[in-house]
ZAGUTOR-777803 format. One record per residue (C-alpha): x, y, z; residue in three letters. Coordinates in steps of 0.001 Angstrom, whole numbers, plus 500000, padded with zeros to 6 digits. Example, Ala and Ser with C-alpha at 12.3 -4.5 7.8 and 13.67 -1.06 7.14 Angstrom:
BEGIN
512300495500507800ala/513670498940507140ser/
***
This chain:
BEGIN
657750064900212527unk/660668067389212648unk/661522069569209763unk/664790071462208953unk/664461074294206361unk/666041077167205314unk/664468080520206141unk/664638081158202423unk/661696077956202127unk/660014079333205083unk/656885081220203416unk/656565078727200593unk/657122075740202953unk/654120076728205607unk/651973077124202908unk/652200073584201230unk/652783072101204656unk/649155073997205647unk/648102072161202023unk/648918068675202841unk/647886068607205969unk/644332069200204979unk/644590066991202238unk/645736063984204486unk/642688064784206476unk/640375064712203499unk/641768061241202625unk/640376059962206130unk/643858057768206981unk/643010057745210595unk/646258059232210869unk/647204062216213106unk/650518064106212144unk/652226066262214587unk/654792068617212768unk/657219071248214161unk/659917073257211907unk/663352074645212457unk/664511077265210581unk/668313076857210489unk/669923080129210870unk/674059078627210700unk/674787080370213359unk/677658080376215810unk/676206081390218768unk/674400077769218888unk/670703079038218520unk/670194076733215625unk/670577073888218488unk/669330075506221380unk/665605075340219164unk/665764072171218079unk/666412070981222040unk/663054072723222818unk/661358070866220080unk/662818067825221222unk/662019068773225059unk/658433069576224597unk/656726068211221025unk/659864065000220568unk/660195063487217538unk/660220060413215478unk/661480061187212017unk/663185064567211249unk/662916064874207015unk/665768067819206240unk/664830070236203268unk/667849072866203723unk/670294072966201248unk/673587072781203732unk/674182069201206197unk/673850070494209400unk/676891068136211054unk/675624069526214373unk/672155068250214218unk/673254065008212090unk/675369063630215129unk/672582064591218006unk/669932062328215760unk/672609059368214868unk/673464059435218977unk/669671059350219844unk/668735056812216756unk/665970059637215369unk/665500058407211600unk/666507061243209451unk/665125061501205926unk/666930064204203445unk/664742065899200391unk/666770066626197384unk/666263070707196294unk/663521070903194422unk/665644072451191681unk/668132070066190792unk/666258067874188591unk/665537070828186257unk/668687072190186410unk/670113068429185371unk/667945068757182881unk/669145071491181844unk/672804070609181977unk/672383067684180170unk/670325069852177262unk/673244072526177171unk/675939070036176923unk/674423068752173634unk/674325072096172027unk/678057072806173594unk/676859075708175080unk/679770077815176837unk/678119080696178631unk/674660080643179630unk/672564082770181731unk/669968081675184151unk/666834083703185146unk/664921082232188742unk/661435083714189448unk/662212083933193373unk/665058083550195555unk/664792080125196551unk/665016079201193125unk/668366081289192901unk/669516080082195730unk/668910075772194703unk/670713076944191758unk/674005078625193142unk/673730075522195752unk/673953073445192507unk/677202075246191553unk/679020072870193725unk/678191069816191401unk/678766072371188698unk/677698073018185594unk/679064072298181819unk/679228075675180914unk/679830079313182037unk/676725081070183784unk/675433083956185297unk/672531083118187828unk/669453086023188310unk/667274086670191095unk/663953088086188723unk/662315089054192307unk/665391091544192620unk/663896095031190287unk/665887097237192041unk/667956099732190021unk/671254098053189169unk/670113094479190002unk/667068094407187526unk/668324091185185394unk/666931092184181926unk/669453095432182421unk/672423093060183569unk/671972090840180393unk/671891093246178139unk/675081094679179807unk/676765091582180302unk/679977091410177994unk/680408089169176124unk/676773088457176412unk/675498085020177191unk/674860082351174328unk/671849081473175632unk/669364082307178177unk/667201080745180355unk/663670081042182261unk/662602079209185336unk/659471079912186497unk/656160078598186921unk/653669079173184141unk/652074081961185448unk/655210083458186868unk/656537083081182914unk/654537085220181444unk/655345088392183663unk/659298087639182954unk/658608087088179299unk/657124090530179294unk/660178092055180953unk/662189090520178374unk/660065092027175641unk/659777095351177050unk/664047095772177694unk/664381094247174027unk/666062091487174467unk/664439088539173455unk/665939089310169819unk/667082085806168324unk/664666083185169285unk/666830080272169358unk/668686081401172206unk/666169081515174574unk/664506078593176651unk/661821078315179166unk/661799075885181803unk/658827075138183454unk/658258074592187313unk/654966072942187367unk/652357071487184747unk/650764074721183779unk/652696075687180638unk/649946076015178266unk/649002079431180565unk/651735080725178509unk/650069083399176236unk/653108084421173823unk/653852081301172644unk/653307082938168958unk/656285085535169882unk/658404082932171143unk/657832080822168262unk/661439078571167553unk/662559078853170950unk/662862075656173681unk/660501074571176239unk/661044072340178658unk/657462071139180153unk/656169068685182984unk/653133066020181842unk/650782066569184395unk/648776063846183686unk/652055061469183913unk/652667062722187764unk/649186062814189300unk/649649058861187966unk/652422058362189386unk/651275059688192781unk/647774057470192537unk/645675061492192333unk/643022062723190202unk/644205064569187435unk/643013068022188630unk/644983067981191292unk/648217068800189111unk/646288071421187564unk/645795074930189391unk/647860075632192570unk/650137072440191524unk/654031072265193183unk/656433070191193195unk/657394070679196901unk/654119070152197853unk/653611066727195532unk/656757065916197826unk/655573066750201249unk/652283064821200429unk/653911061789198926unk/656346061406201704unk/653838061789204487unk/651315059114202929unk/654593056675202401unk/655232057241205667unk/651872056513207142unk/651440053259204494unk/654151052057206125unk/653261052407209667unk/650166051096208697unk/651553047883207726unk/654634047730209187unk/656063047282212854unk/654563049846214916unk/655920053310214055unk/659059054542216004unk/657915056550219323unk/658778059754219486unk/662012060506221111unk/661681063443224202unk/665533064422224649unk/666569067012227630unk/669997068915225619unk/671636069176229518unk/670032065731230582unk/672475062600229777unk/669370059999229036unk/666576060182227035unk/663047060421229029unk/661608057847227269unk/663567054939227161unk/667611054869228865unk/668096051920226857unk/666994052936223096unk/668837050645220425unk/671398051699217967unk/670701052150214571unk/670303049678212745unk/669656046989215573unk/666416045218217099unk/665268046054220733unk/664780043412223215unk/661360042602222275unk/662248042202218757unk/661250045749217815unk/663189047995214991unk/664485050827215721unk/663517053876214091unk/666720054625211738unk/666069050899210722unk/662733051216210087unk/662735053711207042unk/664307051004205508unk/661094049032205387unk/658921052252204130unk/657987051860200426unk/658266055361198881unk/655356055838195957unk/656162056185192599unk/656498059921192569unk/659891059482194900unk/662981058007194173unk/666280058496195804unk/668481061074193263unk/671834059418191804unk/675071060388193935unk/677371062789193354unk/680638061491192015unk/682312064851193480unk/682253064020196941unk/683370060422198627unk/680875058343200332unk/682026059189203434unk/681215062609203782unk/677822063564204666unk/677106065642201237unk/677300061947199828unk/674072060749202076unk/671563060020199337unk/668717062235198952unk/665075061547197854unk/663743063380195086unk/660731063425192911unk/660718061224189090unk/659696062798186123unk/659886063014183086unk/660404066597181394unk/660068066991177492unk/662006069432175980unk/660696070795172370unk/660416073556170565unk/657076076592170017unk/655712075958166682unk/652591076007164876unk/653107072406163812unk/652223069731165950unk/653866068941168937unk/654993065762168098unk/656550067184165374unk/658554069724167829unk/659949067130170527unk/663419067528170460unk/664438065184173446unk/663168063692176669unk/664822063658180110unk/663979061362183165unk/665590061915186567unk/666426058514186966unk/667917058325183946unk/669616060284181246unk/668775063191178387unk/667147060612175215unk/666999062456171833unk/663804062066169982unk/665506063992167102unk/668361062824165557unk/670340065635166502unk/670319068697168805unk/672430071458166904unk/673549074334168700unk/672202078185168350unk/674695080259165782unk/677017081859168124unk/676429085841168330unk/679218088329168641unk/679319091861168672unk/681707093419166378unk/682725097359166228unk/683445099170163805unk/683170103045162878unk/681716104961160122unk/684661105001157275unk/683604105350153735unk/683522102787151616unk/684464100550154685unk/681946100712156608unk/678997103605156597unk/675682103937157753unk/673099104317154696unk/671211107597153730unk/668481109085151777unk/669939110178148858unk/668505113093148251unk/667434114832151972unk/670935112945153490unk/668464111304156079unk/669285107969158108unk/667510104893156795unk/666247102315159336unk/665102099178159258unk/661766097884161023unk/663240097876164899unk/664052101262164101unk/667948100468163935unk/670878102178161320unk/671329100185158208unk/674996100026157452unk/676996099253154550unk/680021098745153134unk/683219096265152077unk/683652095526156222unk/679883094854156642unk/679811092500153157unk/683030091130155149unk/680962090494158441unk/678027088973156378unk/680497086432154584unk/682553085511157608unk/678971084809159746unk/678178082268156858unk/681088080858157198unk/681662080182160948unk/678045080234161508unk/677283083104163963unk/675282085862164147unk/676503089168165062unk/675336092982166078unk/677512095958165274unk/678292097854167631unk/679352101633167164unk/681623103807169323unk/680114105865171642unk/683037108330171501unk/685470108562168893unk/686487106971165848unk/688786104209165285unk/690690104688168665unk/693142106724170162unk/694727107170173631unk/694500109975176125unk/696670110888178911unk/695498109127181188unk/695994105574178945unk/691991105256178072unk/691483104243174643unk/688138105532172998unk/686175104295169496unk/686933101125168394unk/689908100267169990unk/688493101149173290unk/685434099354173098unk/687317096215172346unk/689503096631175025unk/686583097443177689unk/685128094167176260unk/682031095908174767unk/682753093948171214unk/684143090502170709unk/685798091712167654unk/686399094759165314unk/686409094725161298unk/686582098234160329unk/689015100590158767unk/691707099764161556unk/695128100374160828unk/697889098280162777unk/700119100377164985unk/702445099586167437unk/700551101936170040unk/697544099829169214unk/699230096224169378unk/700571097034172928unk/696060096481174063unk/694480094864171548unk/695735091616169064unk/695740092104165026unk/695156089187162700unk/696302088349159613unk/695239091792157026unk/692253091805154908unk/693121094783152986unk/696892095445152008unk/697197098447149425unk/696481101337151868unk/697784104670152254unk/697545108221151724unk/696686109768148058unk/695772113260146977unk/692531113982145344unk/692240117001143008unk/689348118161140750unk/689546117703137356unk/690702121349135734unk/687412122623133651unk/689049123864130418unk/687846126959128956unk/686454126260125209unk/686177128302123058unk/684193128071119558unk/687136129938118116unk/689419128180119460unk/691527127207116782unk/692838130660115970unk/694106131026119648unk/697198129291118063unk/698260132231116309unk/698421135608117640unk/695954138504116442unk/699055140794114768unk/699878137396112613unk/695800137034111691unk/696131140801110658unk/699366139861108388unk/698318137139106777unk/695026138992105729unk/697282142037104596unk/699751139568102611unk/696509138130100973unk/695125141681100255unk/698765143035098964unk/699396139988096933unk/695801139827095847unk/696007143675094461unk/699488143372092606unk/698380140606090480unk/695757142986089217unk/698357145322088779unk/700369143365087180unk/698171141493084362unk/696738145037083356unk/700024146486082763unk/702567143763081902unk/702306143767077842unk/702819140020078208unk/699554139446079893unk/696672137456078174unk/694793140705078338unk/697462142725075933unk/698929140011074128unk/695651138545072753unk/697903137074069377unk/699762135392071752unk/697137133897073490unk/694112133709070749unk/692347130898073306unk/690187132051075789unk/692421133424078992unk/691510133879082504unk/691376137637082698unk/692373138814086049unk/690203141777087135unk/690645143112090772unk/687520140467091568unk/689623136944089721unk/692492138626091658unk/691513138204095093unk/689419135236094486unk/693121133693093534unk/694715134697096270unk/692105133548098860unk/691615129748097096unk/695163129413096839unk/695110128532100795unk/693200125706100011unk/694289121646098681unk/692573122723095350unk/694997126025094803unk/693871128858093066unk/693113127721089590unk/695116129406086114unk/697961131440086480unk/698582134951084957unk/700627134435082094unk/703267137188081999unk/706838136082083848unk/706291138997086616unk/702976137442087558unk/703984134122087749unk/706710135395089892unk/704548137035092324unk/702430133783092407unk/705252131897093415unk/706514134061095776unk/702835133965097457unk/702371129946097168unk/705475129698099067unk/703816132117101929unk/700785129655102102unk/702866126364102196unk/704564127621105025unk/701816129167106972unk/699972126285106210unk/702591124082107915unk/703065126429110667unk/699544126101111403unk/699116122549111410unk/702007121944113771unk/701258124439116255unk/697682123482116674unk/698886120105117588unk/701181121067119535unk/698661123010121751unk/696197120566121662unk/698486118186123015unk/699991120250125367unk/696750121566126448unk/695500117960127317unk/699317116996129325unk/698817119730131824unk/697996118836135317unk/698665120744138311unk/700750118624140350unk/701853114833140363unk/703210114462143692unk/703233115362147597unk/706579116975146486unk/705470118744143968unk/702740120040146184unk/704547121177149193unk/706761123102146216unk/704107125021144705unk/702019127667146229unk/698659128123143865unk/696872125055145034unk/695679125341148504unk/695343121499150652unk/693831120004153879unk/693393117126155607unk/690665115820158107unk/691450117585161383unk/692739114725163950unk/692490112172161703unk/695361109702160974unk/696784111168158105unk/696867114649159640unk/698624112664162643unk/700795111160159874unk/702190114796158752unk/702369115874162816unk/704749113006163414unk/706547113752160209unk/707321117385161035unk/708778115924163985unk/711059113763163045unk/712155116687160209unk/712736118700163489unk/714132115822165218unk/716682115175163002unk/717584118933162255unk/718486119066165824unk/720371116122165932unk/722260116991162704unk/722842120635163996unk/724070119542167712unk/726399116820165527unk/727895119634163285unk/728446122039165984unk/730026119642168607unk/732299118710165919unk/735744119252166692unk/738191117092164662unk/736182116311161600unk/734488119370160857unk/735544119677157218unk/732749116409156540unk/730021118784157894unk/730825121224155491unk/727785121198153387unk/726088123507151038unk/722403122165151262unk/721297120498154518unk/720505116527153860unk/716989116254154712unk/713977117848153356unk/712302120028154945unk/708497119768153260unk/706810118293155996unk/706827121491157897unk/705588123594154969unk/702891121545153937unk/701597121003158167unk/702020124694157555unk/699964124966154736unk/697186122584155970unk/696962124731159053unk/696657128012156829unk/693877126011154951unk/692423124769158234unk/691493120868158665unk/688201119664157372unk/685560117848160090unk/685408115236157612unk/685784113309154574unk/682723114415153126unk/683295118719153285unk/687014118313152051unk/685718116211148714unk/682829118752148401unk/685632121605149165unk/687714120397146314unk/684499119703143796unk/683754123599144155unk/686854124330143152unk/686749124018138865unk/690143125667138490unk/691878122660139829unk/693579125043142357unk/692453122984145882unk/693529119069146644unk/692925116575149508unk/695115114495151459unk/693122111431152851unk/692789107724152861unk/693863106189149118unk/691114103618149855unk/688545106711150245unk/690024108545147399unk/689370105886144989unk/686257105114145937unk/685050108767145640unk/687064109230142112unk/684622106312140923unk/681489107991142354unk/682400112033140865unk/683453112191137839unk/684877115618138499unk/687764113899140999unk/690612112325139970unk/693891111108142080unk/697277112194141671unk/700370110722142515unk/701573107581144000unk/700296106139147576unk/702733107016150206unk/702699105896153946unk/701359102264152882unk/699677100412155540unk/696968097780155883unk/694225097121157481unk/693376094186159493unk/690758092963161691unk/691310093299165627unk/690194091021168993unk/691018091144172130unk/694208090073173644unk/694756086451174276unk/690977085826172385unk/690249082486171828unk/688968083678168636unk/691752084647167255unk/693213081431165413unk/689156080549164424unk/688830084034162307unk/692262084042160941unk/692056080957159048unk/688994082090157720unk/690102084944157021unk/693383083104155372unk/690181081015153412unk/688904083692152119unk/691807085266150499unk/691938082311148769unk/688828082137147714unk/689178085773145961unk/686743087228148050unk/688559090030148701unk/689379090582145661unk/685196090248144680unk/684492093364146854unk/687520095405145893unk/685636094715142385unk/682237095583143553unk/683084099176145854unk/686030100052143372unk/684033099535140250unk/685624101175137187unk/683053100509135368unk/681121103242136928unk/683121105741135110unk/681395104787131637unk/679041106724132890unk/681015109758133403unk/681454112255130163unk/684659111099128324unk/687220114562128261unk/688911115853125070unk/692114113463126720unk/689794110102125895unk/687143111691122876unk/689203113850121030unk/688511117683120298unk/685024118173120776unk/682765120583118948unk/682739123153121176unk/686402123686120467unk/685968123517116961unk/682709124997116438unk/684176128001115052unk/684910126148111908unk/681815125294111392unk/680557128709112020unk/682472130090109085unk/680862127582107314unk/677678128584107964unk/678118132326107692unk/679522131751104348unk/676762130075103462unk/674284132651104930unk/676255134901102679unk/675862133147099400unk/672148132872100431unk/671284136280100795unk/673862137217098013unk/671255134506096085unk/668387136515097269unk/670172139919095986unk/670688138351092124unk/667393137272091996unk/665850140379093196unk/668211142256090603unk/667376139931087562unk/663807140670087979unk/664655144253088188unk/666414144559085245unk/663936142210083804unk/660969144239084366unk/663316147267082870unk/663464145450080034unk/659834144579079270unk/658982148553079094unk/661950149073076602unk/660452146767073662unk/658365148630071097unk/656151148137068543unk/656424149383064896unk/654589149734061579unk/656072149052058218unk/657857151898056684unk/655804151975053573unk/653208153381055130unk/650372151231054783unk/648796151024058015unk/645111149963059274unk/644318150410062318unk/640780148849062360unk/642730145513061237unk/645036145871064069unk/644477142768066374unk/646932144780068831unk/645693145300072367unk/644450149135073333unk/647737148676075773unk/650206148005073124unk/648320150367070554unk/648855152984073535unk/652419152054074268unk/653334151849070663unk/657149153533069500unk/657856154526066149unk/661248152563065641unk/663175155189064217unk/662514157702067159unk/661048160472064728unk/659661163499067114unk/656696163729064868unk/653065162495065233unk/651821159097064408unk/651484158523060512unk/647487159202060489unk/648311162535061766unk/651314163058059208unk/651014164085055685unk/651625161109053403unk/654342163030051392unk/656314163660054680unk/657364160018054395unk/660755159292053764unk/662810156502055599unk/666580155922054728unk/667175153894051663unk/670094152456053610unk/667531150348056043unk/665641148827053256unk/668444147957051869unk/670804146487054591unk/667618144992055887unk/664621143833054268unk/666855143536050936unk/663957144334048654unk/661798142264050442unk/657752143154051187unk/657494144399054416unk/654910142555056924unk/652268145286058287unk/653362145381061769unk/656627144428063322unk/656523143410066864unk/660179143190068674unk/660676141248070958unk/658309138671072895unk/657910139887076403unk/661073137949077294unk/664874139138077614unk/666871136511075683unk/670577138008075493unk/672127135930072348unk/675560134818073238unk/678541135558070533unk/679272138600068598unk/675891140029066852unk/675658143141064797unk/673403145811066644unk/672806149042064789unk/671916151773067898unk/669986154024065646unk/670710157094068188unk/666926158427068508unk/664893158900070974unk/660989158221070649unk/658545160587072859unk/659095159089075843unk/662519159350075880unk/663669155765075021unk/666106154399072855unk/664941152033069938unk/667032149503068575unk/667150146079065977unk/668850143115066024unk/
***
């Protein structure tokens, strides 16, 4: 035997041949096989040849069987001219990769990636290119680790990356490339990847509990050692399919030269000789020799290949005519293709494929892996922004270690991956932020990452510019009412507890107090001295009058500022006069009053600082910036521009004007020239980095005196999160944003009518709702413009309130402390005193040593007590017995007086008896 291999096959190919060679001998055939092999080289100096001339020369041959993967034409006419049977293996390979085909065409896979263990592999499957494949792929060499060519670092490089990936390998080979995968990170959805098996060992595979929901494809041992009539440990350990080849093809060959014709000779052939050595007259294919022998071409006819072998189905890509059509024997099987669980396995069987046949579901349907993109976007808040610890500012991750993001754009991602089923990865800029262009054309951030072809797609805060348009294709917008706003801190109004008398000044406080003072006096003045008074003119007035003292007075003139007025009148003409006079005063000042505090309240709460860009590049009080290189400081670049532009042009026009210069003659020039003051101004300010310092730059400022130009999307979003923001103004330099692929993408129709969809679905409109939520500023503290004055404005009313009644309190405290002060004056002024006839016991006295002590004679007589007096000394006034007692008996003891002041109300006749007792006090009756 003669065999023709490639020198990719040659280490694997001695070492099966060495194999089944020992195994024929074990079987005891009484067959002896001579082999030589020729490793084809293609090349053109004709050494490929010259070697197989010196195999025919010396060692002959009867059958050559032709492994390579390329008809030699050469060496295919020299054995058709001698009649040397010629047997052609299929590549081991292409029965898997069939398989494979077959599997990927039912899950309308378009770009797959293939992984081989070794290079022969590789090389069977770029040989199986020319039959091609249904889909896109990228063949790997996984023997190749140098740097550049290792194939976990080319997948996960590969843009777009592959929709599905692939392992070929033998089971023990598949565990070291599963671990590569692992240890690069790809193997990250499980339903992408699938792992073909080479030979019958796939329960080696020791991570069949990572790969759990991702294909196998596996080989039934038992199934082929039956079909080749071997013990079922041979397909165990050491197992390949090249060898189960070489051995099955060698013992069909020998069964049928052991009961066929005798086996072909072997053929000696001298290349420069003209006839062969053996026999001149060798029959043609196909025809009997003289003695009614076959020849050998026509006697591979009559061999019966085993089960194992069969002869592959032709290629419908080539005519029968050319030698690539010559059919080829291969190997039947039967590879089952299912999925890892932890169920049973007959629950996992997906399908079944036979090489003689065709791919047979065992499940009703084979649906395809979700699709995975990768879509850019940028950090742009609320669009899209990566989350953080509230509190320290730190990056959250999630368990792979990875950014969590957030925001409208990745709620838009979610929604859209639901809807055309795919999964997706976002993808940050390396450099930059949404994308701009540098001299040298290079695009960077977003933009340039879809235009490198590092993202599929890009949903982010993208604006659609021309410059932008001319690389990359916009779709229809997702978010229309964009621009640039100006954010401003609320002013923090001063209160003041007082603050009600702000409204008049301090020299009209000081007048009004002196009118109530003046006024306040003259009516005293007047009701003492007018002889028409109630005081002088009591037969006028024989009622009880209010008599106005200098207290009554200014008690008047103070409660005539109030709804209750001031009470009675005085009652002469000039009083009532002055009165009028003075309630005239209050009405108006009263009136005054009123309206001015409302008009300063309402004033107060209709001042803002500015309501326009106009109105800001006008002013000079409130300083403004922008992001530095951000679009809306580009915005104001390009606008100062055109201002100068224009100026130009409009000063070159009116110069250069010769005939009509009398319609240039203008006072004010046409355009406006606040684009260059406020670039000026932003400069003087200087740009912020980002968002984030110019909102916390304008917070700090409580005087309302510092504003931000930015994004209106941004600006809203922040006014809803600090209540000390608010926007002024109207949105100016409206544009929208839309989501961006690349150019000619045949994405581009598939997300536009979804995103068409879901405008009118209102989903848009849900997460406007959810990231623009008013609702969040019910939280905020409502200002005096929604609550009304609040105390601390008007807490000086309150205060006079309470001071006047701290006043009457201690003013309480005062009368009672007086009262019992005159009270307790009043208990040492009563006296005791005997009757004035004399009679007088002082044994019967019941009276208390105390009041004996403290007792007064009544009539205040600087003489001693009567014991001490002679009797004939006696001699009260007739006039008191008489006015008095009127002949009545007097009691023994008279005791004025109970311990207890009790002033008697009305006139009462007191008779002040003008004495003095001992001690000095004065003694009186009622």
């Amino acid at each position: 035997l003669a065999f023709w291999i490639d020198p990719l096959q040659r280490g694997e190919f001695d070492a099966d041949m060495a194999v089944v060679l020992k195994e024929l001998d074990a079987m005891h055939l009484d067959v002896k096989v001579a082999d030589a092999s020729l490793a084809l080289t293609r090349s053109e100096d004709g050494q490929d040849m010259q070697r197989f001339c010196e195999i025919l020369s010396t060692v002959g041959t009867s059958i050559v069987i032709d492994l390579t993967y390329d008809h030699w034409a050469e060496g295919y006419d020299l054995l058709q001219e001698l009649g040397i049977a010629y047997v052609r293996l299929e590549r081991i390979m292409r029965p898997f990769l069939e398989m494979f085909a077959d599997f990927m065409r039912q899950k309308r896979a378009n770009n797959v990636a293939m992984v081989f263990m070794n290079a022969r592999d590789t090389s069977e499957a770029m040989q199986q290119m020319l039959f091609g494949y249904p889909f896109r792929t990228l063949i790997l060499d996984a023997s190749q680790d140098e740097p550049g060519r290792d194939f976990a670092e080319r997948i996960h490089s590969l843009r777009p990356p592959p929709a599905y990936v692939a392992l070929f390998a033998r089971g023990a080979a598949m565990n070291g490339l599963f671990e590569r995968v692992q240890k690069s990170g790809l193997f990250q959805r499980p339903l992408e990847w699938h792992f073909v098996f080479l030979d019958t060992r796939d329960r080696v595979f020791k991570y069949k509990r990572q790969a759990e929901s991702s294909t196998r494809f596996t080989l039934n041992g038992r199934a082929i050692c039956r079909s080749m009539r071997m013990p079922d440990l041979y397909c165990g350990s050491g197992f390949t399919m090249q060898r189960a080849m070489l051995l099955n093809v060698l013992r069909s060959l020998i069964d049928a030269a052991q009961v066929s014709p005798e086996f072909p000779a072997a053929i000696y052939q001298d290349c420069n000789a003209t006839a062969s050595s053996s026999s001149s007259s060798s029959p043609a294919s196909g025809e009997l020799g003289d003695q009614g022998t076959y020849s050998a071409s026509a006697w591979l006819d009559l061999v019966h290949w085993s089960n194992f072998l069969a002869y592959a189905k032709p290629s419908d890509r080539f005519p029968t005519d050319l030698p690539e059509a010559i059919p080829r024997l291969s190997f039947a099987v039967n590879i089952s293709a299912g999925y890892y669980s932890s169920e049973h396995e007959a629950k996992t069987d997906l399908a079944a494929w036979s090489s003689i046949g065709e791919l047979r579901l065992l499940n009703e349907t084979i649906s395809p892996a979700r699709r995975f993109f990768r879509i850019g976007t940028a950090e742009s808040i609320p669009w899209s922004y990566l989350k953080r610890n509230e509190r320290t500012g730190e990056l959250l991750r999630d368990r792979k270690g990875a950014p969590i993001w957030e925001g409208y754009c990745i709620d838009f991602m979610t929604r859209l991956g639901q809807k055309l089923n795919f999964e997706f990865e976002i993808v940050a800029p390396e450099a930059g932020g949404m994308g701009e262009v540098n001299d040298k054309g290079e695009w960077d951030g977003v933009v340039g990452d879809l235009v490198k072809g590092e993202t599929d797609f890009a949903i982010a805060a993208l604006k659609m510019y021309s410059e932008r348009e001319e690389v990359i294709d916009f779709l229809p917008p997702y978010y229309e009412q964009t621009g640039i706003s100006i954010a401003i801190r609320k002013p923090v109004r001063r209160t003041s507890l007082f603050k009600f008398m702000t409204v008049l000044r301090m020299e009209v406080w000081l007048s009004i107090v002196a009118a109530l003072v003046g006024t306040a006096f003259m009516i005293w003045v007047m009701d003492k001295y007018s002889p028409y008074s109630s005081r002088n003119n009591r037969q006028a007035y024989p009622y009880a009058c209010r008599e106005f003292t200098l207290r009554e007075s200014f008690w008047f003139a103070l409660t005539s500022f109030t709804p209750q007025g001031g009470g009675e009148a005085p009652k002469a003409i000039s009083g009532r006069m002055l009165v009028a006079a003075y309630w005239l005063f209050v009405v108006l000042m009263l009136a005054t009053f009123t309206a001015n505090l409302a008009a300063f309240l309402t004033v107060e709460r209709m001042q803002t600082p500015v309501q326009s860009l106009e109105q800001l590049a006008r002013q000079s009080r409130i300083n403004y910036t922008v992001v530095g290189e951000s679009d809306t400081h580009q915005y104001f670049i390009n606008m100062k521009f055109a201002e100068d532009t224009l100026y130009r042009m409009w000063k070159e026009l009116a110069l250069n004007a010769s005939k009509d210069f009398k319609k240039f003659r203008i006072w004010d020039y046409p355009i406006k020239e606040q684009y260059g003051h406020i670039l000026l101004a932003i400069n003087s300010s200087k740009p912020v980095v980002d968002a984030r310092e110019g909102f916390a730059k304008v917070d700090a400022h409580e005087n309302a005196d510092y504003a931000f130009i930015h994004d209106a999307a941004e600006i809203k979003y922040e006014v809803t999160r600090n209540c000390n923001l608010t926007e002024v103004g109207e949105v100016f330099a409206e544009q929208p944003y839309a989501v961006a692929v690349q150019q000619g993408s045949h994405l581009g129709d598939e997300l536009s009518y979804a995103i068409l969809e879901l405008q009118k679905d209102r989903f848009f409109e849900e997460l406007k709702a959810k990231y623009w939520n008013q609702s969040n500023l019910r939280n905020c503290p409502l200002s005096e413009d929604q609550e009304g004055i609040t105390l601390e404005s008007l807490g000086g009313v309150f205060i006079a309130t309470l001071f006047g009644l701290v006043v009457a309190m201690i003013t309480l405290g005062m009368e009672v402390m007086y009262y019992k002060r005159r009270q307790k004056q009043l208990q040492t002024s009563i006296t005791q005193v005997r009757p004035v006839d004399g009679s007088y016991d002082g044994s019967a006295s019941t009276a208390s040593p105390s009041v004996l002590s403290t007792t007064k004679q009544a009539w205040h007589l600087h003489e001693p007590l009567p014991e001490l007096r002679n009797p004939a000394e006696k001699s009260p006034p007739p006039s008191f017995e008489v006015a008095t007692f009127r002949g009545k008996k007097m009691p023994l003891r008279i005791t004025l007086g109970d311990g207890k002041f009790k002033p008697r109300l009305g006139l009462q006749s007191r008779r002040n008896l003008d004495a003095l007792d001992s001690h000095g006090h004065m003694s009186y009756m009622e």
